[in-house]
KEKE-3310 file (N, C-alpha, C; in steps of 0.2 Angstrom, whole numbers, plus 5000, padded with zeros to 4 digits):
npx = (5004:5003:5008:5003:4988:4989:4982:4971:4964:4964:4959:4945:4941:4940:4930:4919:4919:4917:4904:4897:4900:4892:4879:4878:4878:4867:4865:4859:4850:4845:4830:4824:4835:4837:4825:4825:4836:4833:4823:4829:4839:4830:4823:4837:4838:4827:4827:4838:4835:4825:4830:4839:4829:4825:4832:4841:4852:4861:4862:4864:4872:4862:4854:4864:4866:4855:4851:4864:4863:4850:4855:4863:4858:4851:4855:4859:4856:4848:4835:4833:4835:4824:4816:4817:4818:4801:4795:4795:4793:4805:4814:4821:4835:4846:4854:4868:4878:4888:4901:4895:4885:4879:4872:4880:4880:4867:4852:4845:4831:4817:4801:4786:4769:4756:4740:4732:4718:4707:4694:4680:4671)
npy = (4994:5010:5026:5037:5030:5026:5038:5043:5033:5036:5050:5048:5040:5050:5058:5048:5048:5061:5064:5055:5060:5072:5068:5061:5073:5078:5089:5106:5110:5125:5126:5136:5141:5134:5130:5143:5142:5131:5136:5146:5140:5133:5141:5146:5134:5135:5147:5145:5132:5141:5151:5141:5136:5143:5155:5153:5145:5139:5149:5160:5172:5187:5181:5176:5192:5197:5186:5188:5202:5201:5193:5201:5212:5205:5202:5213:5216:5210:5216:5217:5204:5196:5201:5198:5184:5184:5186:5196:5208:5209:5221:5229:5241:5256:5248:5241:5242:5234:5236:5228:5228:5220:5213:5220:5222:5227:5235:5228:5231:5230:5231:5239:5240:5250:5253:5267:5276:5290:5296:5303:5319)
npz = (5000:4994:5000:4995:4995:5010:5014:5009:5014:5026:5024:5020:5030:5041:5038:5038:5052:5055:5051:5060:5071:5072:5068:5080:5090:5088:5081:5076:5061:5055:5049:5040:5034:5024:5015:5010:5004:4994:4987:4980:4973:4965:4957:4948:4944:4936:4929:4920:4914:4905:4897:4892:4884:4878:4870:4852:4850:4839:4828:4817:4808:4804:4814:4825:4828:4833:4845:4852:4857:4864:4874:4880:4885:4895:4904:4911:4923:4938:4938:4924:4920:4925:4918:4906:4908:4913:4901:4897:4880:4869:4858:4843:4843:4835:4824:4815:4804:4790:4778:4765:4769:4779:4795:4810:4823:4836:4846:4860:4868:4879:4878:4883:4885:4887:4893:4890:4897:4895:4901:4892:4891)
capx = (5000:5006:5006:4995:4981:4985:4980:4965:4960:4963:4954:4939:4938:4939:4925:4914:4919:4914:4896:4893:4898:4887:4872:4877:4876:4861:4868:4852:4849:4841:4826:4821:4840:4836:4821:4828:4841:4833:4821:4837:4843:4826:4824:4843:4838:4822:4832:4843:4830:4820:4835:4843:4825:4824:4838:4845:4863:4865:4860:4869:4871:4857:4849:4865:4866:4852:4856:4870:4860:4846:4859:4867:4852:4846:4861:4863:4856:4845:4829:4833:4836:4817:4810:4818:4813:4793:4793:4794:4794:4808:4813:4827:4834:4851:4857:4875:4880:4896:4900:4891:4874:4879:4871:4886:4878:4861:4855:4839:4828:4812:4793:4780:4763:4751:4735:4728:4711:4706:4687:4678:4665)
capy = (5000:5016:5032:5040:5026:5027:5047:5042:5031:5041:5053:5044:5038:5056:5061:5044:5051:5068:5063:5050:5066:5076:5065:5059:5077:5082:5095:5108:5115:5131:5122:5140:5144:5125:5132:5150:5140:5127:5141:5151:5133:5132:5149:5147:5130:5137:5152:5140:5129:5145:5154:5137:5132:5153:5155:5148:5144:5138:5154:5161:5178:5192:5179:5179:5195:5197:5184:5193:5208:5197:5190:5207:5216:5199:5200:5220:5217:5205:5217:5214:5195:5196:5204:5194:5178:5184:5183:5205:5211:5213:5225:5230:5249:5256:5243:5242:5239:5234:5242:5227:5226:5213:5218:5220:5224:5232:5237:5227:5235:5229:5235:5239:5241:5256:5255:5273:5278:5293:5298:5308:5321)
capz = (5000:4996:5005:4996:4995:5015:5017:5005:5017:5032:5023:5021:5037:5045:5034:5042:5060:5055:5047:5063:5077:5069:5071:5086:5091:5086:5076:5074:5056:5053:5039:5034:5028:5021:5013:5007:4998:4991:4984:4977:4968:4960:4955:4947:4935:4932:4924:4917:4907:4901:4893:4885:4879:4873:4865:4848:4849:4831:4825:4813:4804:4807:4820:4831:4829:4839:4849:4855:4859:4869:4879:4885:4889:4897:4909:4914:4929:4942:4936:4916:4919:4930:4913:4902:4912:4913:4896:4892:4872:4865:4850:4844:4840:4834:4820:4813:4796:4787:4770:4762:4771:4785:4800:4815:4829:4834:4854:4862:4874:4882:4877:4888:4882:4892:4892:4892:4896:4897:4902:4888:4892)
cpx = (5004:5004:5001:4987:4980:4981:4974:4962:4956:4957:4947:4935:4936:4933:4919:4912:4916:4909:4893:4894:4893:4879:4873:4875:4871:4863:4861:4853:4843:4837:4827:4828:4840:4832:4824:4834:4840:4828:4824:4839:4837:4823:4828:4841:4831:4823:4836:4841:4826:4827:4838:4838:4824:4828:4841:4852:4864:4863:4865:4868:4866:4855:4854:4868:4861:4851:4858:4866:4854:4850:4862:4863:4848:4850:4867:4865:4850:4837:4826:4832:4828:4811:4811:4816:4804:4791:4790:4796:4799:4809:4819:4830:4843:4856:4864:4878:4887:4895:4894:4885:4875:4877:4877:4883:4870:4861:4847:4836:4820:4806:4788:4774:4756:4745:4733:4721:4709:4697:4685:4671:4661)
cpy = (5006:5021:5037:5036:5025:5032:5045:5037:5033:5046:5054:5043:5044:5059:5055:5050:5056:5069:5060:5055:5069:5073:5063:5065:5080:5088:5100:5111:5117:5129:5130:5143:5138:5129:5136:5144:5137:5132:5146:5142:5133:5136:5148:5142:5133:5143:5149:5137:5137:5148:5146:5135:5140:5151:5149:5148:5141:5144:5157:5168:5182:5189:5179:5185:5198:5192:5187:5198:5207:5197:5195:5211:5211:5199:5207:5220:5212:5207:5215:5208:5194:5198:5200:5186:5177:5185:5194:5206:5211:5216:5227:5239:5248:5250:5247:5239:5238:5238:5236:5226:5223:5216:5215:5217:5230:5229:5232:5229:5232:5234:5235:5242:5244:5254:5261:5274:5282:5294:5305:5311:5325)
cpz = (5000:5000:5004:4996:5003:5017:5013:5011:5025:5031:5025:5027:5042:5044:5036:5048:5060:5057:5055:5071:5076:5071:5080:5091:5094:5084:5075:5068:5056:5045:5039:5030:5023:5015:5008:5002:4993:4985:4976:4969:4962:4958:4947:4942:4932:4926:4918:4909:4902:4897:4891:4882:4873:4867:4860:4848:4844:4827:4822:4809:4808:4814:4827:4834:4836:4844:4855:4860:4864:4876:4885:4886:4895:4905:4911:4922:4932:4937:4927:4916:4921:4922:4906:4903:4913:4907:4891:4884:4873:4858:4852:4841:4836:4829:4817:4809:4794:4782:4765:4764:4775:4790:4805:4821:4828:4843:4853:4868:4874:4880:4881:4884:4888:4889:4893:4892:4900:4897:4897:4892:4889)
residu = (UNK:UNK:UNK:UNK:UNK:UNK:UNK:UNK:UNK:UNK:UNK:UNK:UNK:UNK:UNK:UNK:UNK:UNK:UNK:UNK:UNK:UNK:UNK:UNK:UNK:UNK:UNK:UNK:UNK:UNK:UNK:UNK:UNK:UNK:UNK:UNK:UNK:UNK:UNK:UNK:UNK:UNK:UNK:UNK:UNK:UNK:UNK:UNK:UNK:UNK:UNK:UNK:UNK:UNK:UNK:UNK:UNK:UNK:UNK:UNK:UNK:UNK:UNK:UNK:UNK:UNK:UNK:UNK:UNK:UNK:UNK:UNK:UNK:UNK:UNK:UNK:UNK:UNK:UNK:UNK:UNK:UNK:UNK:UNK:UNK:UNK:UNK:UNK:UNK:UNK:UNK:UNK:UNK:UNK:UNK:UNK:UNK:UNK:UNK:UNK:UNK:UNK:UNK:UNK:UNK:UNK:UNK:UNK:UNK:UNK:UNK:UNK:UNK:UNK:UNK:UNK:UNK:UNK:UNK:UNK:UNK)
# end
């Protein structure tokens, strides 16, 4: 037996003892930071799945141009991610051409839609 397969096993072992003071303890965990986290976790794939089902990642030309411009409005800030996640308009402004026509770059910005109603008399 080498020396590292004995520290591997010491390892191990120390990592039993740990896990069996613990319970033997009665260690108390705080469920609601249990809760709050497990919350945060499912929060974090549910972000996850909805942007890899959004977005096209073989996008190619125009489309990863905007792409591109989804993704970095999508990820300014916690509030843009929150509006790109609840499923807000986007549109796109500011387009950016080459000398033949290719589009470069262009900006995306969120649409909100007002209902106005004003009372006639």
């Amino acid at each position: 037996m080498t020396k590292e397969q004995e520290d591997k096993i010491i390892k191990q072992a120390q990592d039993i003892l740990e896990r069996r003071m613990a319970v033997e303890k009665d260690i108390k965990i705080n469920l609601q930071n249990v809760v709050q986290y497990g919350a945060y976790l499912m929060g974090a794939l549910d972000a996850s799945k909805t942007i890899i089902s959004y977005v096209n990642w073989n996008a190619k030309g125009e489309e990863k141009v905007y792409r591109d411009a989804e993704l970095a409005l999508a990820t300014q800030s916690k509030r843009t991610m929150e509006l790109f996640l609840s499923g807000t308009k986007v549109a796109y402004r500011n387009w950016e051409r080459n000398k033949k026509g290719k589009l470069v770059k262009c900006e995306a910005y969120f649409v909100e839609h007002k209902n106005v109603i004003q009372e006639v008399k």
